[in-house]
N, C-alpha and C positions, 0 to 999 in steps of 0.2 A: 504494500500500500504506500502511493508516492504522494505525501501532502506539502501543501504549497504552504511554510511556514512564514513568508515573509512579510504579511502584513501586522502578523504579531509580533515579529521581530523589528519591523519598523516601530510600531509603537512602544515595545519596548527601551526601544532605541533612544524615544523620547523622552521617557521617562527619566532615563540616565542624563540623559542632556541640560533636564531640568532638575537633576540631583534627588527624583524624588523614588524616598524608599516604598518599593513593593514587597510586603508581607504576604504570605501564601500558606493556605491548609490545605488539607486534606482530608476531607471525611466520608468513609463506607458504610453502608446502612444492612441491616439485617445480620447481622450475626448470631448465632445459637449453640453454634458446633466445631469442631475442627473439621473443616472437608480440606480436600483437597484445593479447590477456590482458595481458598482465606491461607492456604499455605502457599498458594503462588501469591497474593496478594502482601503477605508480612515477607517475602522475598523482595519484591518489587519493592518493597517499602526500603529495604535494605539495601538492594541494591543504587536505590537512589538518594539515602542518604537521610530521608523525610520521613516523619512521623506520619501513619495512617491511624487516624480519627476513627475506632472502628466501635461503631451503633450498635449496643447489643442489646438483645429485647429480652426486659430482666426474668421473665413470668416465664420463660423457653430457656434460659440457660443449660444447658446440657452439660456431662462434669469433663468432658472433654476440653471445652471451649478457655476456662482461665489458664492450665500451662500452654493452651498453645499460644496466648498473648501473653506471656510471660516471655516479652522479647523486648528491645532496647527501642524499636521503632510503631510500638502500638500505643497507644491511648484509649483506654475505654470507658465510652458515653452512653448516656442510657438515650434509648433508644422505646420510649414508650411505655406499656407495660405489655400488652399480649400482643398487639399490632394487631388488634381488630376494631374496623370502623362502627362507629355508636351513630353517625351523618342521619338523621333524618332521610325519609324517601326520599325520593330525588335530589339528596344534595349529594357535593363531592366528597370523597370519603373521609374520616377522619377520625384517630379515637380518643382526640382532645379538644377537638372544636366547640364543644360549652361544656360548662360544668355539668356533670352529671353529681348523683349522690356520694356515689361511690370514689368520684374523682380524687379527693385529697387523700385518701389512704392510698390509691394508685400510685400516685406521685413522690409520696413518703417510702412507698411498699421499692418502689422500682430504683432509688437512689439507697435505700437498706441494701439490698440484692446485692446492687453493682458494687458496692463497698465491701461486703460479706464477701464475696467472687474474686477481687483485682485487689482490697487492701486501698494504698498510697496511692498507687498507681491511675485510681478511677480518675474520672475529672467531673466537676458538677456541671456539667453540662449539657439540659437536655434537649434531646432533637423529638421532634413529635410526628410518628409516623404520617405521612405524606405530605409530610412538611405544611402541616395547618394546624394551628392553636387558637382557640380562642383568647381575646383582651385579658376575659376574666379568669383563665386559665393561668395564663402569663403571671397575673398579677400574685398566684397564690405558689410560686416556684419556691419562693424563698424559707415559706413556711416550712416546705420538703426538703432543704436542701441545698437545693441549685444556685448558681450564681450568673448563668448565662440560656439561651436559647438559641438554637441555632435551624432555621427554617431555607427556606430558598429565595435566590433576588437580593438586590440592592437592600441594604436595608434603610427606613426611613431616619433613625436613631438609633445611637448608639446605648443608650438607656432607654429601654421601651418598658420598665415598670420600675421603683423603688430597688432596689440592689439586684437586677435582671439586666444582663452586656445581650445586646442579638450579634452573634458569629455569623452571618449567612456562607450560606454557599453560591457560585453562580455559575459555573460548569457544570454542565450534564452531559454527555457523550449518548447516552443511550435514548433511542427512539422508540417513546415508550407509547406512543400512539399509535404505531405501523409496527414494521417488522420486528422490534427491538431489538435489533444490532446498532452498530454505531449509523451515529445520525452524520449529513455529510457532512463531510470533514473540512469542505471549502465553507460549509455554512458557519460548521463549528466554528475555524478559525476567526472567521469575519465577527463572528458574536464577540468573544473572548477581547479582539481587538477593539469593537465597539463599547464594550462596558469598560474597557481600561480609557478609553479618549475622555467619555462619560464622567468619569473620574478626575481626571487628570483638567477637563472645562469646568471644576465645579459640580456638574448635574447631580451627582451622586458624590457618597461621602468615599475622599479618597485615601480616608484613616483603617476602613475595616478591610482584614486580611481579606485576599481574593480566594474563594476554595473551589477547591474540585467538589464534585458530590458523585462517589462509584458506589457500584450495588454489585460483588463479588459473586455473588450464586446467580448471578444471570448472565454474567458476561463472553460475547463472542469474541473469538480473536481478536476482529476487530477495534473492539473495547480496549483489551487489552492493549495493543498494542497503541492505541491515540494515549492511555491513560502513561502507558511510561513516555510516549513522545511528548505532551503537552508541558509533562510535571519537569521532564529534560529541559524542553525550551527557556522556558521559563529562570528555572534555574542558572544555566549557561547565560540569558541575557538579562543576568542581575538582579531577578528575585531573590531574597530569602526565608526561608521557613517562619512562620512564624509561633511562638512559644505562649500561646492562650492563654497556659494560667497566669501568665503574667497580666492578665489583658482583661481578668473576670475577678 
């Protein structure tokens, strides 16, 4: 697969021109188990030097899954509590999108877990299955726990409730409305390049780390192989990692 890197390289280019630092994460969603996936996935991670952000869903943990991220390049976030959608009929999925009754033990229940599981190593950080939470969801993290959110998109603020940081992600590689292999890669690149201008003119805030967002148990070659090409560019033209819990 021969992808045309050079318009994120030019905009990267810019960024160096103007001395301004790019922060960059990395965060994988669904985790439960040790497969095979999640072991090429904490490879990649190593091989590239970067910590992977990896979502685990605390109510499915399997007793495989804490020593296989008992590695120098994981970080694990919780990731919901069952990952099953509560959305009202017709709306889009979501299994934090309003309070329900049962919510704040969730959220308490799902940050216990990931601590009991990883120890030190957890990070309070939580991502909400399909990337939708509700205001008043948001608002109750801290009672739980948590100290950040991390959803999809620009974020609007960088304090979106009382001691809550939003991490967004804005990379997605996978085309999860058609085939779900990778989405085009001329389109990818142009996007990536597009929110970094975005940034860099003001439109958006150009303080919050830029992140990838992968999904390891679905991914086609393809995937794979944009997810170490993107994370490479990147890298080579002067991003660096960036270290969250500094940041939450």
């Amino acid at each position: 697969m021969k992808i045309d890197w050079s318009p994120l390289r030019a905009e990267l280019a810019a960024w160096r021109r103007e001395k301004l630092p790019l922060p960059i994460w990395w965060r994988d969603d669904d985790a439960v188990a040790r497969t095979p996936a999640l072991s090429r996935l904490i490879a990649l991670a190593d091989t590239l030097n970067i910590a992977v952000h990896v979502a685990v869903i605390p109510d499915l943990i399997e007793p495989s899954l804490p020593p296989a991220l008992d590695t120098p390049h994981t970080v694990p976030v919780v990731h919901g509590w069952q990952h099953i959608s509560h959305a009202p009929d017709g709306a889009k999925n979501a299994e934090f999108g309003h309070m329900r009754p049962t919510t704040p033990q969730e959220l308490s229940d799902g940050w216990t877990r990931l601590k009991a599981a990883f120890g030190e190593r957890a990070l309070p950080l939580f991502v909400p299955p399909w990337n939708r939470i509700g205001a008043d969801v948001v608002a109750r993290l801290p009672n739980a726990g948590y100290r950040a959110v991390s959803t999809y998109g620009p974020r609007s603020a960088a304090a979106v409730a009382p001691d809550v940081t939003q991490i967004n992600t804005h990379i997605d590689p996978i085309f999860w409305r058609g085939h779900r292999g990778l989405v085009d890669p001329d389109t990818l690149v142009a996007g990536i390049a597009a929110t970094l201008f975005a940034r860099r003119a003001g439109d958006t805030d150009p303080t919050e780390p830029l992140g990838l967002l992968t999904h390891h148990l679905v991914h086609t070659e393809g995937v794979w192989t944009f997810t170490h090409d993107v994370l490479s560019v990147l890298l080579e033209e002067g991003a660096q990692p960036a270290q969250l819990s500094t940041l939450i």
